[in-house]
PAVEXKOL-824483 format. One record per atom (N, C-alpha, C): chain; x, y, z. Coordinates in nm, 2 decimals, decimal comma. Example, Ala and Ser with C-alpha at 12.3 -4.5 7.8 and 13.67 -1.06 7.14 Angstrom:
REM residues 2
   ch        x        y        z
    A     1,32    -0,57     0,78
    A     1,23    -0,45     0,78
    A     1,32    -0,33     0,78
    A     1,28    -0,22     0,71
    A     1,37    -0,11     0,71
    A     1,29     0,00     0,79
END
This chain:
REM residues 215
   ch        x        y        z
    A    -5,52    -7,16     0,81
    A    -5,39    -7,10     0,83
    A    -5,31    -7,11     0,71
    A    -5,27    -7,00     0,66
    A    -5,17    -6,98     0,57
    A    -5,03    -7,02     0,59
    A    -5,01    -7,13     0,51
    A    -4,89    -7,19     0,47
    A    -4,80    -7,02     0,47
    A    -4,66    -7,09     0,54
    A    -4,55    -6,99     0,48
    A    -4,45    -7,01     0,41
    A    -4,41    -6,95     0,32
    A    -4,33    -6,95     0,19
    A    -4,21    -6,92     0,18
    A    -4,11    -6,98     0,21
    A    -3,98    -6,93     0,21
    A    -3,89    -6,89     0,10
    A    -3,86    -6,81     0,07
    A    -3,77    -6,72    -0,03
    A    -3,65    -6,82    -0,08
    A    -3,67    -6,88    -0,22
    A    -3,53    -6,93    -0,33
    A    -3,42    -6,85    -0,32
    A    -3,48    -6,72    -0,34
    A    -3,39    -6,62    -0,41
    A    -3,24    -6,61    -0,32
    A    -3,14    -6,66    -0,41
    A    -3,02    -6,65    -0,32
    A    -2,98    -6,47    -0,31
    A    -2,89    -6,45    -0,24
    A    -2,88    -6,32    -0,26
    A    -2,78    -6,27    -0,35
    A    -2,79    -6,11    -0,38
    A    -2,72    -6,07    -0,50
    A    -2,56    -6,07    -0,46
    A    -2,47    -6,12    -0,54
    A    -2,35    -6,11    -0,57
    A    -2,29    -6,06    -0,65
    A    -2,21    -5,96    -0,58
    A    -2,17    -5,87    -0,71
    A    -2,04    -5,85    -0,73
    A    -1,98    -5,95    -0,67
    A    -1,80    -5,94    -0,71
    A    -1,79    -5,99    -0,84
    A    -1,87    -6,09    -0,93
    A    -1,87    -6,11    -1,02
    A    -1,85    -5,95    -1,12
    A    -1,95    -5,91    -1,11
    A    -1,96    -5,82    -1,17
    A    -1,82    -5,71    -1,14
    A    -1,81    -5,64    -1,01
    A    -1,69    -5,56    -1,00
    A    -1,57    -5,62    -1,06
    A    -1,55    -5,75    -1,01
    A    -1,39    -5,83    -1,12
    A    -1,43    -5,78    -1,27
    A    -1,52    -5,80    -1,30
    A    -1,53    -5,74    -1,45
    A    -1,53    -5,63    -1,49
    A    -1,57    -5,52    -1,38
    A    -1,53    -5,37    -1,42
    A    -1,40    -5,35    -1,38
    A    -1,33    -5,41    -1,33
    A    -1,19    -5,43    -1,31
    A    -1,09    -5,42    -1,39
    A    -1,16    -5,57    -1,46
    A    -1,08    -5,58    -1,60
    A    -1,12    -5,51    -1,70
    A    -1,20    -5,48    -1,70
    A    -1,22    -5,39    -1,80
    A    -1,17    -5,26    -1,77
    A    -1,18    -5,21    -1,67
    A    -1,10    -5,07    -1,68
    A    -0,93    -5,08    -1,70
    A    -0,88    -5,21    -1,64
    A    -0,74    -5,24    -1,65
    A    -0,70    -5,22    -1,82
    A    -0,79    -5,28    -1,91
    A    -0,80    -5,34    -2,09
    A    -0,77    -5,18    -2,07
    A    -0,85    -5,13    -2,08
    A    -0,86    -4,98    -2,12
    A    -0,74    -4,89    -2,04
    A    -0,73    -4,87    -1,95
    A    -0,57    -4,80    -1,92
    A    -0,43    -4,86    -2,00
    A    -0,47    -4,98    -2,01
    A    -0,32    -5,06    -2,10
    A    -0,31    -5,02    -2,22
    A    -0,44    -5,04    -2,30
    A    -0,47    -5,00    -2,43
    A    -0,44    -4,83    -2,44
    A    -0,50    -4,76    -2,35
    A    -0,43    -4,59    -2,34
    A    -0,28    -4,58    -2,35
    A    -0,24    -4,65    -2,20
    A    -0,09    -4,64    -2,25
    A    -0,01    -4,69    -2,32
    A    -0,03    -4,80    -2,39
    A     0,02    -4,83    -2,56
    A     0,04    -4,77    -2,62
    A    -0,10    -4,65    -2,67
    A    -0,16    -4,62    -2,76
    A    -0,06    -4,49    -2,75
    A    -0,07    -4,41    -2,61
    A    -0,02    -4,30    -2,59
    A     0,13    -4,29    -2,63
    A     0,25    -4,40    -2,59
    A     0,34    -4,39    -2,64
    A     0,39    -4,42    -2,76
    A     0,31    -4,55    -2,85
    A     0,31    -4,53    -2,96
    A     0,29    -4,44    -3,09
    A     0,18    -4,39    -3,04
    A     0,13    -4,25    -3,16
    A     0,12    -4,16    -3,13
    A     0,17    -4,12    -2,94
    A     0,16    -3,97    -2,89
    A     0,03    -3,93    -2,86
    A     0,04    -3,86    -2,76
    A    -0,11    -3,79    -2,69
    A    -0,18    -3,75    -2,79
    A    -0,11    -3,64    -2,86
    A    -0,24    -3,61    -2,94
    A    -0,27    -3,65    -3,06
    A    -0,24    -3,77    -3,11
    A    -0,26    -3,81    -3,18
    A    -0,36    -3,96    -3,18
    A    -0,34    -3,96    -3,05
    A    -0,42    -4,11    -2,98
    A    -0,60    -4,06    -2,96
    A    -0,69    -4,12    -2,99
    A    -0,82    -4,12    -2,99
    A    -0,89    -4,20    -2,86
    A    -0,99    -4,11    -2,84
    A    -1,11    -4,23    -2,72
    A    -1,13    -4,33    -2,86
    A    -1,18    -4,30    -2,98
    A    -1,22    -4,43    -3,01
    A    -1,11    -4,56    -3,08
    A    -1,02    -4,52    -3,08
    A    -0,85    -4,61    -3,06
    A    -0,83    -4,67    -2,97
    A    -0,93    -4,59    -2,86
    A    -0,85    -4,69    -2,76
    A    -0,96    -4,75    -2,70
    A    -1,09    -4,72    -2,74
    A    -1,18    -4,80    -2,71
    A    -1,20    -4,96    -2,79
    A    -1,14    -4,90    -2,91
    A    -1,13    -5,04    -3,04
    A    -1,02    -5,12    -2,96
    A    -0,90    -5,09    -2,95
    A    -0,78    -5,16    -2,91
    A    -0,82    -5,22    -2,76
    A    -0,91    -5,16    -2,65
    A    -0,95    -5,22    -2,54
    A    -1,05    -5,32    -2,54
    A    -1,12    -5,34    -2,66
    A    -1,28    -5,45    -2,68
    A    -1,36    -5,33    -2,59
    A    -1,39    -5,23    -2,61
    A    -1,51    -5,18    -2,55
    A    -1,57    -5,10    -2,59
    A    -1,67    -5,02    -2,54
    A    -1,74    -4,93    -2,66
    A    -1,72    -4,79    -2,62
    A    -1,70    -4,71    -2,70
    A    -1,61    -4,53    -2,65
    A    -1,77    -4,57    -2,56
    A    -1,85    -4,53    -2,53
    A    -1,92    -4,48    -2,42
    A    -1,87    -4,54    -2,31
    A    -1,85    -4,65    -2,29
    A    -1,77    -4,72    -2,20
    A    -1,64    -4,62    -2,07
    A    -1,56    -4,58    -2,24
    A    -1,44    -4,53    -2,19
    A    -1,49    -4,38    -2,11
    A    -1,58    -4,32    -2,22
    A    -1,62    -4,18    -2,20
    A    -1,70    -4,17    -2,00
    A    -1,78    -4,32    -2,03
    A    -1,83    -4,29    -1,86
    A    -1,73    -4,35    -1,75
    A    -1,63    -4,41    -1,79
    A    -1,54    -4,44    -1,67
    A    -1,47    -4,32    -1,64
    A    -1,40    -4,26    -1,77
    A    -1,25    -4,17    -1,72
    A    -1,31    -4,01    -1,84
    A    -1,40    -4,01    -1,89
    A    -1,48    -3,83    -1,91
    A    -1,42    -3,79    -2,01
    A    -1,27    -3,92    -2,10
    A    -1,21    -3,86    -2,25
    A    -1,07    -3,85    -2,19
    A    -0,99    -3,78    -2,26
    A    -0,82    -3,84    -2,27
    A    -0,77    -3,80    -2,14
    A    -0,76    -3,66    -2,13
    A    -0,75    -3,59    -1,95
    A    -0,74    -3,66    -1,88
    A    -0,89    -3,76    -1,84
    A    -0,87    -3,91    -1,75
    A    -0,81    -4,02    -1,78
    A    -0,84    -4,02    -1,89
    A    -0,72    -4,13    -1,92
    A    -0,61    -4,16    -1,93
    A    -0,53    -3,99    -1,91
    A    -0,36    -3,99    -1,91
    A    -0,37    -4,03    -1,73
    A    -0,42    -3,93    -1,70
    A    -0,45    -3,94    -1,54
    A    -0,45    -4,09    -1,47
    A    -0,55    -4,18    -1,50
    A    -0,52    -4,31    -1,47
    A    -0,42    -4,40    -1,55
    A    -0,36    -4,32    -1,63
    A    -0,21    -4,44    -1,67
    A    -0,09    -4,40    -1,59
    A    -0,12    -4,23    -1,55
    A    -0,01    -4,18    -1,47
    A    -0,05    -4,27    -1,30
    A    -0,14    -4,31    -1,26
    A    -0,20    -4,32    -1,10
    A    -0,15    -4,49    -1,15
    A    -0,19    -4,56    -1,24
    A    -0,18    -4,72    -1,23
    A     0,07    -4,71    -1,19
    A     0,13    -4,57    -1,28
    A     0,23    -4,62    -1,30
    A     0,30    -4,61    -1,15
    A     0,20    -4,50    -1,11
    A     0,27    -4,45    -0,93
    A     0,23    -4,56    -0,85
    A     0,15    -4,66    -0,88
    A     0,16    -4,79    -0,78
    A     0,24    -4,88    -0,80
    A     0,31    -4,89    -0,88
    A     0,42    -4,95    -0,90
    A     0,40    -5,12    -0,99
    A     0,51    -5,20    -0,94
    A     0,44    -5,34    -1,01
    A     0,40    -5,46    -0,92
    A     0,42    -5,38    -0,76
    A     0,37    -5,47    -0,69
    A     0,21    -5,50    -0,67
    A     0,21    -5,61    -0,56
    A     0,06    -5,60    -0,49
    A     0,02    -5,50    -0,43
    A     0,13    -5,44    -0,35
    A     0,14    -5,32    -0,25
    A     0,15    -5,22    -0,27
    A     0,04    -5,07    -0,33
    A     0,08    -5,01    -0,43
    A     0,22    -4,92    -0,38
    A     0,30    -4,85    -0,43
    A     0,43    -4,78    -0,41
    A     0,44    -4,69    -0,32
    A     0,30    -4,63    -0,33
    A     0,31    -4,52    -0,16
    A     0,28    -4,58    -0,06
    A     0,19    -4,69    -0,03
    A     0,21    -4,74     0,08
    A     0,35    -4,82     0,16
    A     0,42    -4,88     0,06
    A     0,54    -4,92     0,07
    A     0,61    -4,80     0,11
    A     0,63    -4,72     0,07
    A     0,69    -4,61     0,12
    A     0,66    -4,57     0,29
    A     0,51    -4,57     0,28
    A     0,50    -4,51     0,41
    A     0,54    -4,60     0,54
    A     0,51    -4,75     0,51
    A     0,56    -4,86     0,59
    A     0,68    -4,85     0,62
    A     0,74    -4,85     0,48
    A     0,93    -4,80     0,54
    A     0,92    -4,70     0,59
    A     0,86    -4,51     0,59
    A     0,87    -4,43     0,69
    A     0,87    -4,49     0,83
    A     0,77    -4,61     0,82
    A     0,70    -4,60     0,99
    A     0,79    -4,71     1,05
    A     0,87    -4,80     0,97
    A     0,96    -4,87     1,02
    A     1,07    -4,90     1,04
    A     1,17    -4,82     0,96
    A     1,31    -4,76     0,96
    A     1,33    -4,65     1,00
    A     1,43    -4,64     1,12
    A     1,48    -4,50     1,17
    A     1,61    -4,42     1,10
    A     1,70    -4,53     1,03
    A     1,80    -4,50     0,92
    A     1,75    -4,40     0,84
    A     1,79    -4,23     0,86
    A     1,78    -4,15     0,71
    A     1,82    -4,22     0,57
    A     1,98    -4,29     0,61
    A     2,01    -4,32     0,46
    A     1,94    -4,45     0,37
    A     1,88    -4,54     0,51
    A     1,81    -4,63     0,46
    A     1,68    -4,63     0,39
    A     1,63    -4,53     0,44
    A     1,47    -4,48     0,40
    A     1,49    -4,37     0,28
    A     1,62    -4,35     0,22
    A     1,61    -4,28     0,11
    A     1,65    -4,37    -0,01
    A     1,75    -4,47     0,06
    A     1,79    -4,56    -0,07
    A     1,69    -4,64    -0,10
    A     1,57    -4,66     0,02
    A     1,42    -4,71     0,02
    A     1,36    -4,65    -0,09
    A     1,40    -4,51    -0,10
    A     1,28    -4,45    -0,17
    A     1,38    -4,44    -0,35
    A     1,52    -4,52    -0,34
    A     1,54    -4,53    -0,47
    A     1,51    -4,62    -0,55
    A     1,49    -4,75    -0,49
    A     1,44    -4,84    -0,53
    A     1,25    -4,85    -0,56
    A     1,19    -4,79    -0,48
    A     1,04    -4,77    -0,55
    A     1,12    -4,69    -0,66
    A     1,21    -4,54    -0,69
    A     1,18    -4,49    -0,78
    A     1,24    -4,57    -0,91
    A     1,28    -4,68    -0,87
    A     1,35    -4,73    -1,03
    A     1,22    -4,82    -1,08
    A     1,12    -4,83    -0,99
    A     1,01    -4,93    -1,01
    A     0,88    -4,81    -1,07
    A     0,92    -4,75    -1,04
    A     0,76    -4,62    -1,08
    A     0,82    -4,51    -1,19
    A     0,94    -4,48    -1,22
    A     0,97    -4,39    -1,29
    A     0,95    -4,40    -1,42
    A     1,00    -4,55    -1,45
    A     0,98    -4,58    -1,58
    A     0,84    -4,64    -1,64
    A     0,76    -4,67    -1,54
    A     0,61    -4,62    -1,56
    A     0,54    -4,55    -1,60
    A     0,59    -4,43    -1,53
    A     0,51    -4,29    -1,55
    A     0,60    -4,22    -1,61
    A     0,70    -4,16    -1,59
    A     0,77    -4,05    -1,66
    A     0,77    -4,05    -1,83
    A     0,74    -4,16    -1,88
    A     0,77    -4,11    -2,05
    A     0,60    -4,06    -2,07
    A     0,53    -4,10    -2,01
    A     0,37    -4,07    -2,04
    A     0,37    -3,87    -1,96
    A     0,42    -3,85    -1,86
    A     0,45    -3,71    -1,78
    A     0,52    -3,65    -1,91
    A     0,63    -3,70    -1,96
    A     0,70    -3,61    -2,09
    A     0,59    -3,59    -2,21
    A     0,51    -3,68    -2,24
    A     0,38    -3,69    -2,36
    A     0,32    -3,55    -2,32
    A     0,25    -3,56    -2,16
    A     0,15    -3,48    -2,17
    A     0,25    -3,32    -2,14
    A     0,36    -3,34    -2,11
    A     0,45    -3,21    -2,09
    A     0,43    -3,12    -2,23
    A     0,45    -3,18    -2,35
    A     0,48    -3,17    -2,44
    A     0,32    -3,15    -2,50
    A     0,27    -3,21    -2,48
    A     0,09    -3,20    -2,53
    A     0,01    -3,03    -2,40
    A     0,10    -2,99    -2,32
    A     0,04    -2,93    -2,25
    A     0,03    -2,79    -2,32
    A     0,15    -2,77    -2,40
    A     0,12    -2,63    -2,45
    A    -0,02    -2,60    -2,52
    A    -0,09    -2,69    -2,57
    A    -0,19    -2,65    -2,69
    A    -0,27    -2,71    -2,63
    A    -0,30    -2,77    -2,52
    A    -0,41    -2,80    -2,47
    A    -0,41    -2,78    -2,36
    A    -0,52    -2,69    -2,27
    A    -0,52    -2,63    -2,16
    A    -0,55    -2,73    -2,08
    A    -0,67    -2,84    -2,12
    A    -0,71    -2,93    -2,01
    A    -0,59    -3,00    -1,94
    A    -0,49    -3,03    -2,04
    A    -0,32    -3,11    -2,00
    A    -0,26    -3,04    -1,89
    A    -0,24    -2,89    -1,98
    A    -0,16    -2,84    -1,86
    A    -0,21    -2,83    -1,75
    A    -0,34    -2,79    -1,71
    A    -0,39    -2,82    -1,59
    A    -0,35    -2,98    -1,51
    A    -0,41    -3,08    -1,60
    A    -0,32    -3,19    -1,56
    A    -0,14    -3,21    -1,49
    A    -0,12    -3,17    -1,58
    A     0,07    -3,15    -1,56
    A     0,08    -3,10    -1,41
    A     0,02    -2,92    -1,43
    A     0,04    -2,90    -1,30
    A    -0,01    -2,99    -1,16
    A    -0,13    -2,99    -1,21
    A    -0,19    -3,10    -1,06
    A    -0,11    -3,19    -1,02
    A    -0,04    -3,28    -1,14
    A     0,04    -3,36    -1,07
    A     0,20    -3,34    -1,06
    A     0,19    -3,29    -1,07
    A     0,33    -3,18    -1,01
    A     0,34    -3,12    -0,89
    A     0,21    -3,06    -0,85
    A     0,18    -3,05    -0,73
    A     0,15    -3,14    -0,59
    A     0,13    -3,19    -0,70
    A     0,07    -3,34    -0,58
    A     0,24    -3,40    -0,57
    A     0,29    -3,46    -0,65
    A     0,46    -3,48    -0,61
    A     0,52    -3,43    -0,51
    A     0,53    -3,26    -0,52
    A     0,56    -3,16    -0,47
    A     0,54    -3,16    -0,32
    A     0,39    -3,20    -0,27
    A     0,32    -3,21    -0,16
    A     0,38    -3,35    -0,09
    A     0,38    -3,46    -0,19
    A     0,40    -3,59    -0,12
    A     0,57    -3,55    -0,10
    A     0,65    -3,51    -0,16
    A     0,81    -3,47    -0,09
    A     0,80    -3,43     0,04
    A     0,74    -3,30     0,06
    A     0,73    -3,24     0,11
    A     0,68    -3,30     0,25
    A     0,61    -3,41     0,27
    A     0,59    -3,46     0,37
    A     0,68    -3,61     0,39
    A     0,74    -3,62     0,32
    A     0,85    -3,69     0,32
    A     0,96    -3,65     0,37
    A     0,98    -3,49     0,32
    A     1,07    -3,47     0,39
    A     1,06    -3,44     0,60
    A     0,96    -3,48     0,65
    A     0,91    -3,44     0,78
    A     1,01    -3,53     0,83
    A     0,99    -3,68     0,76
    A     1,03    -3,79     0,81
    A     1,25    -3,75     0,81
    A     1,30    -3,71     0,73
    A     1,43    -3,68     0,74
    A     1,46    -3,56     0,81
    A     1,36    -3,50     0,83
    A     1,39    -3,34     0,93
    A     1,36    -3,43     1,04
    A     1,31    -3,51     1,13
    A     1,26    -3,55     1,24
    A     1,38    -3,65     1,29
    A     1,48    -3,69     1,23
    A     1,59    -3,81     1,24
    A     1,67    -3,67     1,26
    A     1,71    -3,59     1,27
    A     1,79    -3,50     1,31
    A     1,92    -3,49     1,24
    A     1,94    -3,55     1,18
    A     2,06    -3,60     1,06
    A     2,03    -3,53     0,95
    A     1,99    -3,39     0,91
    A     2,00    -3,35     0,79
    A     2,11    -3,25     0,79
    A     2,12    -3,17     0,65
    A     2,19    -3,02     0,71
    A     2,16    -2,95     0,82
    A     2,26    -2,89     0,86
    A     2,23    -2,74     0,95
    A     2,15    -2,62     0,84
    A     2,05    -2,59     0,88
    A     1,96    -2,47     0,83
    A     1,85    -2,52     0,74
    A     1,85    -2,66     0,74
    A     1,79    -2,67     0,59
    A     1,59    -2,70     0,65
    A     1,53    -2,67     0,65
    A     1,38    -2,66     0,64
    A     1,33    -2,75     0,59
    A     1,23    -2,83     0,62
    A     1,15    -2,91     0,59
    A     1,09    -2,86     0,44
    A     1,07    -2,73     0,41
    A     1,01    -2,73     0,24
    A     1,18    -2,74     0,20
    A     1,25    -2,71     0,20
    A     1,40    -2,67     0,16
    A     1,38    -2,88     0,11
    A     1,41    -2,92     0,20
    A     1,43    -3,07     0,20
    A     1,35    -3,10     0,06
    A     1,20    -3,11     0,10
    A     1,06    -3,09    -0,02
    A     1,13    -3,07    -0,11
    A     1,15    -2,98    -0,15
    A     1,22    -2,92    -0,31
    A     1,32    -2,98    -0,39
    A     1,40    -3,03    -0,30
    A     1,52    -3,10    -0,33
    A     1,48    -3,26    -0,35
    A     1,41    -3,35    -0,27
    A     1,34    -3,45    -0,31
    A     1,25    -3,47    -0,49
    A     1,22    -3,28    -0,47
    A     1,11    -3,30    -0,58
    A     1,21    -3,26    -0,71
    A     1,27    -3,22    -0,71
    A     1,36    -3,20    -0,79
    A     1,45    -3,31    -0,85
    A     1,49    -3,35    -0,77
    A     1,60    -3,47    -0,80
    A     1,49    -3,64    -0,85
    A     1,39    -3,57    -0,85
    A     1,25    -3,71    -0,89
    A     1,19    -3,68    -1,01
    A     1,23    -3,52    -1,03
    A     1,18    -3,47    -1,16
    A     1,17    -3,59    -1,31
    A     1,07    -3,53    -1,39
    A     1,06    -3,60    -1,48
    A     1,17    -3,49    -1,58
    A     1,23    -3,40    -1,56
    A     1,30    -3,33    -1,61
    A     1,48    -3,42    -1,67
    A     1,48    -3,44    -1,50
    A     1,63    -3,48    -1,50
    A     1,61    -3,63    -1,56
    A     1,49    -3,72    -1,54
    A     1,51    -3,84    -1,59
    A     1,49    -3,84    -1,74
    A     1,47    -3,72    -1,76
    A     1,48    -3,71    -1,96
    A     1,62    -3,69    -2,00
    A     1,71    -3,58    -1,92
    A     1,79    -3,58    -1,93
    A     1,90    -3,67    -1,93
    A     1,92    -3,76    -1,86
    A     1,98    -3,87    -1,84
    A     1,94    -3,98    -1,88
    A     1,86    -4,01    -1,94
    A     1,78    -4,19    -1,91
    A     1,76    -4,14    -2,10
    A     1,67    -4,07    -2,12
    A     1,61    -4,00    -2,23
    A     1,70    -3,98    -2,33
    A     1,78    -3,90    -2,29
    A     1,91    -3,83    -2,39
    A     2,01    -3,86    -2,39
    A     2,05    -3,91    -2,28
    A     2,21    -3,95    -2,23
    A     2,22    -4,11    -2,23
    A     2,10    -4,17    -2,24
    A     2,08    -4,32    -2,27
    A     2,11    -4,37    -2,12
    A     2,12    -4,32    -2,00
    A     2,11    -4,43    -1,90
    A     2,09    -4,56    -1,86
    A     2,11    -4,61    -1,80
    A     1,96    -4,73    -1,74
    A     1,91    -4,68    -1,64
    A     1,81    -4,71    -1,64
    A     1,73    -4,67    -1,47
    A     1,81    -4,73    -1,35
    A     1,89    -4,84    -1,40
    A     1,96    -4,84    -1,26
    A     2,05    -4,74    -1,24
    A     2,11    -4,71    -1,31
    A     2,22    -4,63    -1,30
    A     2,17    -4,47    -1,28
    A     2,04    -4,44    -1,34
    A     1,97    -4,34    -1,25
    A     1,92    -4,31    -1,16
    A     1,86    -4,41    -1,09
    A     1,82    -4,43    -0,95
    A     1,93    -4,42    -0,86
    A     2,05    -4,52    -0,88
    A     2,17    -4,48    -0,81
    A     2,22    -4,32    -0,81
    A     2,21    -4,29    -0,91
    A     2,29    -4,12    -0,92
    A     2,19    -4,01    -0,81
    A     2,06    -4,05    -0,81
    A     1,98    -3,95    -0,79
    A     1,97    -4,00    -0,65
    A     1,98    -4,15    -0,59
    A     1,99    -4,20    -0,44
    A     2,10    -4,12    -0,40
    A     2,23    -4,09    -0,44
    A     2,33    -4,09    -0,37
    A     2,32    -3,92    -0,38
    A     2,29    -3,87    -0,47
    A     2,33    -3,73    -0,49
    A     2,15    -3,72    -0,36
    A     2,08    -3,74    -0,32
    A     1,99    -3,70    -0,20
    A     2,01    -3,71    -0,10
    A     2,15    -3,85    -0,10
    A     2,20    -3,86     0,07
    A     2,28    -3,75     0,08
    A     2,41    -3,74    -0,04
    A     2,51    -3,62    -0,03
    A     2,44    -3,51     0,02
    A     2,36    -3,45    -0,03
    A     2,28    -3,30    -0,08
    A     2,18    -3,28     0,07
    A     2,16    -3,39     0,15
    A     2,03    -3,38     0,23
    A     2,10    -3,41     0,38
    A     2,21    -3,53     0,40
    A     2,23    -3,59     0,51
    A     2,38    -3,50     0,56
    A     2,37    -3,50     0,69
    A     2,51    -3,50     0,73
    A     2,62    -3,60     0,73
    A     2,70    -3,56     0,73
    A     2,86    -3,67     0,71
    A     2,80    -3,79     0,80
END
């Protein structure tokens, strides 16, 4: 009778490994956005930012495909904001838990003082990098549109409290959320006019209760 042999082999574990593609892709988006506000989009390299990350351009090239993806994941790390909890989900928690219009918008001024200054000076890079490179503007718009869309379903939640204007439409609402979040206006004021984000966040909180709520 044959002896039976039981198996050493522990089994494979691979969090090890994913924490390390982790950090490593984290190196590499930080190193992008350094890189990108320091010496500008187009002037910033995969292999600059592969040197400044410790990793090897193939590295960068098979995670994020070259710069395109790489503005794209500096723009996606800034829209989660600086918590544990990325910024849209917080959002949506306050939709699903607060019945206050004005509270769920001043909700949504405080993520924006946490995420604007994230993303918007990297949004003005590729704004400005989009004329001469088509792959960008494609970028730009996508996430313009995507803003556009997440308003827009934002605004369901202030049409549904029944407290907005008389006549005003759920896209009507959209537009005006997307507008007043613009990377436009926060150049304008923050950019040019030297703001502080607090003092921008407030202007743009109050000017969306004014503009959206009834008395």
């Amino acid at each position: 009778m044959e002896a039976v042999v039981k198996s050493t082999r522990r089994p494979y574990d691979s969090s090890g490994r994913r924490s390390q593609a982790e950090a490593t892709r984290a190196a590499v988006v930080r190193a992008a956005r350094e890189l990108f506000l320091s010496e500008g989009y187009a002037s910033t390299t995969v292999v600059g930012i592969s040197a400044q990350a410790g990793v090897s351009v193939e590295t960068v090239y098979k995670s994020f495909g070259g710069k395109p993806g790489l503005a794209r994941a500096v723009c996606e790390e800034g829209l989660a904001g600086a918590g544990p909890v990325p910024a849209e989900q917080r959002s949506d928690e306050l939709q699903r838990t607060e019945t206050d219009p004005r509270a769920i918008i001043r909700g949504w001024g405080r993520l924006a003082a946490e995420v604007a200054p994230r993303t918007i000076p990297i949004l003005l890079l590729l704004r400005e990098a989009a004329s001469h490179d088509p792959s960008v503007a494609e970028l730009v718009k996508e996430l313009d549109d995507q803003r556009l869309t997440r308003m827009t379903r934002n605004a369901s939640v202030l049409k549904a409290s029944g407290l907005t204007r008389p006549g005003m439409t759920q896209r009507h609402i959209g537009e005006i959320l997307w507008a007043y979040t613009s990377a436009e206006l926060y150049e304008l004021l923050v950019s040019k006019r030297g703001w502080s984000v607090r003092r921008y966040t407030q202007f743009i909180t109050d000017a969306m209760v004014a503009a959206l709520l009834v008395e």
